[in-house]
C-alpha positions as CSV (number, residue, x, y, z in Angstrom):
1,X,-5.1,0.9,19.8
2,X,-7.7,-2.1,18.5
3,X,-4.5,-3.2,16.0
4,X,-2.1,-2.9,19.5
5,X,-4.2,-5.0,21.7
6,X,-5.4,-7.5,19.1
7,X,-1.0,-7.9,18.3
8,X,-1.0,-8.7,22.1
9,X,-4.1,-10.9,22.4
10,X,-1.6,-13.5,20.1
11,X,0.6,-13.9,23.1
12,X,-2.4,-15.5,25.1
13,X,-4.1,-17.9,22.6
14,X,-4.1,-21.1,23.8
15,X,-5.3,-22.8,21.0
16,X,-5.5,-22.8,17.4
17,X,-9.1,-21.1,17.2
18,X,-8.3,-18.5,19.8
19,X,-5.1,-17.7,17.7
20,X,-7.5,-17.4,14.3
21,X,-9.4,-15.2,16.4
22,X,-6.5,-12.8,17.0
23,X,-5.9,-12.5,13.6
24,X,-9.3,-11.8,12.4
25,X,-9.1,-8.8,15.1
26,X,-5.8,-7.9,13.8
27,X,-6.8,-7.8,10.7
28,X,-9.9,-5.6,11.5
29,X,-7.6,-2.8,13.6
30,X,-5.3,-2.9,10.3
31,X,-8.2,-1.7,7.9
32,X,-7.9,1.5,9.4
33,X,-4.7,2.4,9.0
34,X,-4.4,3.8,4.8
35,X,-7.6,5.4,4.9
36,X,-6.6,7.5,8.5
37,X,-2.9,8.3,6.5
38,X,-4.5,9.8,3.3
39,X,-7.0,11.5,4.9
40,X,-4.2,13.2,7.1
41,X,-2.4,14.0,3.8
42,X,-5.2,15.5,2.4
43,X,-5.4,17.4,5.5
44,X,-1.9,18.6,5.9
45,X,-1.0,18.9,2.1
46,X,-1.9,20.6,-1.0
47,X,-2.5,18.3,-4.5
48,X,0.1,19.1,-5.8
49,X,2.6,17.3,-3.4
50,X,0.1,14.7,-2.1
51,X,1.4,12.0,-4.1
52,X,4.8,12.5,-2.5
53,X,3.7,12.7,1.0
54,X,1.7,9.6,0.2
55,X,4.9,7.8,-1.2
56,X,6.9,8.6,2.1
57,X,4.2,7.1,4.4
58,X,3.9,4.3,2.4
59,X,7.7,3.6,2.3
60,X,7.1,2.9,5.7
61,X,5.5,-0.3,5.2
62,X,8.7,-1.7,3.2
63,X,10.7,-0.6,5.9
64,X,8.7,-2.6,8.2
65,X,8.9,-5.9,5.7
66,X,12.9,-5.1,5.9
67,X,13.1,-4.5,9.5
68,X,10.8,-7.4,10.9
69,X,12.6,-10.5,9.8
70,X,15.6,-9.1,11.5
71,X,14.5,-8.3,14.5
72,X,11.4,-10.6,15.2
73,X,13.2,-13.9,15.4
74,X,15.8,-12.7,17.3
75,X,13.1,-12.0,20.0
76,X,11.6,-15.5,19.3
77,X,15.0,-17.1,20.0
78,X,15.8,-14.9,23.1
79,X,12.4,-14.6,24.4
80,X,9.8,-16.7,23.0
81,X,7.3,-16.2,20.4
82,X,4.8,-15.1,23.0
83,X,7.4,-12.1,23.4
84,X,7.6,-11.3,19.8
85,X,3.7,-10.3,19.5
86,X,3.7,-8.4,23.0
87,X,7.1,-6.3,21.9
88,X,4.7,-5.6,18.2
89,X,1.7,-4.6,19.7
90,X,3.7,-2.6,22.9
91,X,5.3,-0.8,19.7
92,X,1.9,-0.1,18.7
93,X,0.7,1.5,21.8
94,X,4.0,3.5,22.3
95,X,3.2,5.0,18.6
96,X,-0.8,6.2,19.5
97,X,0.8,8.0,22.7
98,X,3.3,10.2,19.9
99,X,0.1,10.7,17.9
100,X,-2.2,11.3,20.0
101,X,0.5,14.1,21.6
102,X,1.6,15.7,18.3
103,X,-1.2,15.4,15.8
104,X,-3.5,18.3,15.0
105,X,-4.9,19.4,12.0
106,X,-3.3,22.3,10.5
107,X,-5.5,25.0,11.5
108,X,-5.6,23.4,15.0
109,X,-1.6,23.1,14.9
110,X,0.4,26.1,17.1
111,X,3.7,25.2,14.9
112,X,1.8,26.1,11.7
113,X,2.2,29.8,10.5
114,X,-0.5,31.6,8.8
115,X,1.7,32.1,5.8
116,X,1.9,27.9,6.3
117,X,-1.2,27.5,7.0
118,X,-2.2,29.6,3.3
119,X,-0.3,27.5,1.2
120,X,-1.8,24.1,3.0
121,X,-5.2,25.2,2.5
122,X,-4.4,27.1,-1.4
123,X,-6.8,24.4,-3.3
124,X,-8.7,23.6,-0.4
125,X,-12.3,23.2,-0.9
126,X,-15.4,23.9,1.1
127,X,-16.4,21.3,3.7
128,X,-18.7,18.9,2.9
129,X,-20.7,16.9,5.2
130,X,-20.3,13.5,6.1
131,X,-21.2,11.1,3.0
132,X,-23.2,7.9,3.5
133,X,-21.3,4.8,1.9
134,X,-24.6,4.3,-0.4
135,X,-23.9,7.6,-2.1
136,X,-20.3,7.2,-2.2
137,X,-20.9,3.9,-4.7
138,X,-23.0,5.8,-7.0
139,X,-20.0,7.2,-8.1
140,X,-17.8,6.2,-10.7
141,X,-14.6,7.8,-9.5
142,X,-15.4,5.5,-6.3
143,X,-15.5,2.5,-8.6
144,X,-12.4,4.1,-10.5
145,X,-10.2,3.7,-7.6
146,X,-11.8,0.4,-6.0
147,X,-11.1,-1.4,-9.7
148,X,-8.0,0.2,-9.9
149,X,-6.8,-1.3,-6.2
150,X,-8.9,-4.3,-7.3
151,X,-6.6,-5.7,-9.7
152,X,-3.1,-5.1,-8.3
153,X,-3.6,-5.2,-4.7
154,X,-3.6,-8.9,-4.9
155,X,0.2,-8.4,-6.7
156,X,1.9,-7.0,-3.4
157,X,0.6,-9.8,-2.1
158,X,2.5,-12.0,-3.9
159,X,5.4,-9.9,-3.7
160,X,4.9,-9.5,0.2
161,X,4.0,-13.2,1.1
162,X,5.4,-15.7,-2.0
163,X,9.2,-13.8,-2.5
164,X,10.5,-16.6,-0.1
165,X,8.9,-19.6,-1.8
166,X,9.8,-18.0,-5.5
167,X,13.8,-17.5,-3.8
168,X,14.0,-21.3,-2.4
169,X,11.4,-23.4,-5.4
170,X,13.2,-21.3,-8.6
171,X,16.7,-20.1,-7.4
172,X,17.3,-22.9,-4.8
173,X,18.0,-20.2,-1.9
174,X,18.3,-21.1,1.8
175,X,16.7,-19.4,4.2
176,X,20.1,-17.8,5.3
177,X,20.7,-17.0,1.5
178,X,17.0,-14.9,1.3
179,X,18.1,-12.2,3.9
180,X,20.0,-10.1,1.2
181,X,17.7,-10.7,-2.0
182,X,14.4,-10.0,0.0
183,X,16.1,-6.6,1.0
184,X,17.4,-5.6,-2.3
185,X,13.8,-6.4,-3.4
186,X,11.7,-4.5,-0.7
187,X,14.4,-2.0,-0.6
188,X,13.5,-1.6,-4.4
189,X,10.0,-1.0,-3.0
190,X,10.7,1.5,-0.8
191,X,12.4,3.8,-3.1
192,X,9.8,3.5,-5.7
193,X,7.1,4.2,-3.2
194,X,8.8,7.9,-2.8
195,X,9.8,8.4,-6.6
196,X,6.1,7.1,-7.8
197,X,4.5,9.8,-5.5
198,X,7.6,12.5,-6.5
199,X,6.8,12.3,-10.5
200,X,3.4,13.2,-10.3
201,X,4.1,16.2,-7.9
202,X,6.7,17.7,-9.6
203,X,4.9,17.2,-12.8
204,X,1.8,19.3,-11.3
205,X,4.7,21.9,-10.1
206,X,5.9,22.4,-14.0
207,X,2.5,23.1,-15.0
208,X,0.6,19.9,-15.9
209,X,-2.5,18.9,-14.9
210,X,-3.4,17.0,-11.9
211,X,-5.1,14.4,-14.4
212,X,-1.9,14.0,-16.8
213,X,0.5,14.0,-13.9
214,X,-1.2,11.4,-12.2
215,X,-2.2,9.6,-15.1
216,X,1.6,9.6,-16.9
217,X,3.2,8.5,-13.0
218,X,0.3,5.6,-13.1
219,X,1.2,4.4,-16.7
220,X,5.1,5.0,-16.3
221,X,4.6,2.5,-13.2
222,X,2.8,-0.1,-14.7
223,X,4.9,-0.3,-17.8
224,X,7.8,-0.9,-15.4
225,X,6.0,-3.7,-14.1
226,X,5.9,-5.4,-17.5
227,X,9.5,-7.2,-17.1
228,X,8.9,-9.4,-14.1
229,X,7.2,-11.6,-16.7
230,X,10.9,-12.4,-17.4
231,X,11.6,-13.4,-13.5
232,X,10.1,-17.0,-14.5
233,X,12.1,-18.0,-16.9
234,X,15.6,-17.0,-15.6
235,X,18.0,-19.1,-13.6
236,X,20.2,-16.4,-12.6
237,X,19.1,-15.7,-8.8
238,X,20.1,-11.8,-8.9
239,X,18.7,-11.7,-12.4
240,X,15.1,-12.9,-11.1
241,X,15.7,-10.6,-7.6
242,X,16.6,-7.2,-9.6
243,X,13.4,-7.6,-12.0
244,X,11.0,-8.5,-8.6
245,X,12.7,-5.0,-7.4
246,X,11.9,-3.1,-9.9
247,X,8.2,-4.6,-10.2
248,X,7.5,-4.1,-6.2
249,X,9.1,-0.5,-6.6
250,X,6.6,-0.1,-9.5
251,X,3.4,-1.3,-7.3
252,X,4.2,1.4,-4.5
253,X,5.2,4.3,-7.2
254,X,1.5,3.2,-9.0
255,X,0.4,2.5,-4.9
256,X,1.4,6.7,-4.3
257,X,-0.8,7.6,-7.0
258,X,-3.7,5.9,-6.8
259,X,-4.5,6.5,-3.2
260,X,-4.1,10.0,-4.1
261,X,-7.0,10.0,-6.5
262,X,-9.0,9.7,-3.7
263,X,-8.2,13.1,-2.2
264,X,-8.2,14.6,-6.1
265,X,-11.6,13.6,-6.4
266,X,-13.1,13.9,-3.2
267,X,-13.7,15.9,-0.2
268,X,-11.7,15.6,2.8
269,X,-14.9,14.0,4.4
270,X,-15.2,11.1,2.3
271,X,-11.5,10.4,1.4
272,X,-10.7,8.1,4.2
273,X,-14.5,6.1,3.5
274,X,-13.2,5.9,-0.6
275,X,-10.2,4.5,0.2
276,X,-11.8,2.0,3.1
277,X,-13.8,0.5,0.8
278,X,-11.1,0.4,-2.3
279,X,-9.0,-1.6,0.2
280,X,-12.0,-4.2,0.6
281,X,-12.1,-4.4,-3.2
282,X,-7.9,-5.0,-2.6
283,X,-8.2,-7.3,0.3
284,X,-11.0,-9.5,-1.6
285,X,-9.6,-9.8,-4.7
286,X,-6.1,-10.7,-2.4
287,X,-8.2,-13.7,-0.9
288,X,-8.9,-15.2,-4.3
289,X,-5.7,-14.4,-5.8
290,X,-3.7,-16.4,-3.1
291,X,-6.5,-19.8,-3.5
292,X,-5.2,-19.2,-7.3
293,X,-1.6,-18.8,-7.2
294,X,-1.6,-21.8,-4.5
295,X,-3.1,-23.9,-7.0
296,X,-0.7,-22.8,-10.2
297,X,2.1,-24.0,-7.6
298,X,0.6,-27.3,-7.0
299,X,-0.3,-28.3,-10.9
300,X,2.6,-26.5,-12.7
301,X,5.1,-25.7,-9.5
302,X,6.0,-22.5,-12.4
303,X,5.9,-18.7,-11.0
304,X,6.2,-18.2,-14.9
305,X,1.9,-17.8,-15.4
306,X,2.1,-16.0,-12.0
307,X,4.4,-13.7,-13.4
308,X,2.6,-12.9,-16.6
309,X,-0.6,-12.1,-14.4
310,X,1.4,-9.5,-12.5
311,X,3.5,-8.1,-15.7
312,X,-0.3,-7.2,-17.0
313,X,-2.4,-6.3,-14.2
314,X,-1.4,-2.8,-13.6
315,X,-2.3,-1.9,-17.7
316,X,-5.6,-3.5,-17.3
317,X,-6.1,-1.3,-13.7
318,X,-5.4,1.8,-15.7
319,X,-7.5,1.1,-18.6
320,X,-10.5,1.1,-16.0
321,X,-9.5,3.7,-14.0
322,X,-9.2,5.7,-17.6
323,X,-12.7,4.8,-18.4
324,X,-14.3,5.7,-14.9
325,X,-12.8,9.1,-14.4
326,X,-11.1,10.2,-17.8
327,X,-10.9,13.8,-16.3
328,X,-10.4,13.0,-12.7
329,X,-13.5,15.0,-12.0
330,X,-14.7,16.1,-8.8
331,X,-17.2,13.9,-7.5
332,X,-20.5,16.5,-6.9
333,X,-21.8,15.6,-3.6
């Protein structure tokens, strides 16, 4: 509802601060929204197909990347600008009616069955009591996942908000001529999101343990990264637009995986506080990767050292993540 309003409170700035302002908020209510969805798929599925269920939620976001420059400035030009942010956060508010309506933990659920609700629960473990965000960074499998989120949150971002600048600076696009690259590209996103989180669960499901599984999907997806440090250096548009596709559909396989650490290492009632505070380590190391890859642009004008950051960053992730939580071991609290 915050992450509604705040979409809405756009539509009335009157001035560049009050705008600002709006975005801070909206950027607050946004915070929320990963650690609520991993904690609900900790709730409503067992480890072994929580790295799918993670890659299908997360698909959604890629959707949304696809979806809004279609339909967001055709409300601009019909409507106003003012329109587009009331129609976004109206969406929003239309959404916490459906959820506030039809969510309910499993055991609270009425269109669960107990045979349903067994297999849910099957590797369930006890409750634990609420955990205090000083005890949760004594931990190093809290560290594992915040350095692990550290280091290539800030490459979605590039993906996310410097695509359209690569397209027009390197391959001479037009606006007009983005449309169909930028979908192949977060198309390739979306279907990586879903076959990231389906490796590691159907590894777990022929007998391998939640550690290799995990580990293997993480490794297979950061090795697939590794060619976008080609996308630089090629003058063929589709060339540059098929390796970006297969790097973003990397991120959101790796993306699947990692968040579900969190719930492989932690109890229920500390998931959603792990994964808050591993998406501040993201969202910081986001900040200073954008001040970096503005100035690259500015001295070199090359995506090429860009590139190479990206094509490594998910290898040096998993070497930390590796050396924090070799086992994946439950964190005793």
């Amino acid at each position: 509802m915050f992450w509604s309003i705040s979409a809405m409170a756009h539509a009335a700035a009157g001035s560049v601060f009050q705008f600002a302002l709006a975005r801070l908020s909206l950027g607050i209510g946004e915070s929320g929204s990963f650690p609520a969805s991993i904690k609900a798929v900790a709730e409503w599925f067992p480890k072994k197909e929580r790295a799918l269920a993670t890659g299908i939620f997360n698909s959604g976001t890629n959707v949304g990347a696809i979806v809004t420059p279609l339909i967001v400035p055709w409300i601009t030009f019909h409507f106003g600008w003012r329109a587009a942010f009331l129609g976004t956060g109206a969406l929003g508010l239309l959404w916490i009616v459906a959820w506030l309506s039809l969510y309910r933990k499993p055991e609270e659920s009425s269109l669960v069955s107990p045979e349903e609700l067994a297999y849910i629960q099957s590797d369930r473990e006890e409750v634990a009591p609420t955990v205090p965000w000083r005890v949760l960074l004594k931990f190093r499998q809290t560290w594992a996942v915040g350095l692990g989120k550290f280091f290539t949150d800030p490459i979605w971002s590039v993906y996310l908000f410097w695509m359209p600048d690569f397209l027009s600076r390197n391959l001479k696009l037009d606006l007009r001529g983005m449309a169909l690259p930028l979908f192949v590209i977060y198309s390739g996103a979306s279907v990586g999101s879903i076959a990231g989180g389906w490796l590691s669960s159907r590894l777990i499901k022929e007998g391998w343990s939640v550690n290799a599984s995990r580990k293997l999907a993480m490794l297979i997806c950061a090795l697939a990264v590794t060619p976008i440090v080609l996308a630089g250096h090629t003058s063929n548009p589709w060339t540059a637009v098929l390796l970006v596709a297969l790097a973003a559909g990397a991120h959101q396989g790796w993306s699947a995986n990692i968040y579900t650490l969190t719930s492989d290492m932690f109890p229920r009632s500390a998931v959603a506080s792990v994964v808050g505070f591993a998406t501040l380590l993201g969202t910081v190391s986001g900040m200073l990767l954008s001040k970096i890859v503005g100035y690259i642009l500015q001295s070199t004008g090359s995506y090429v050292p860009i590139f190479v950051v990206a094509g490594s960053a998910y290898l040096v992730a998993l070497i930390f993540v590796q050396a924090l939580a070799p086992k994946l071991k439950r964190a005793e609290i």
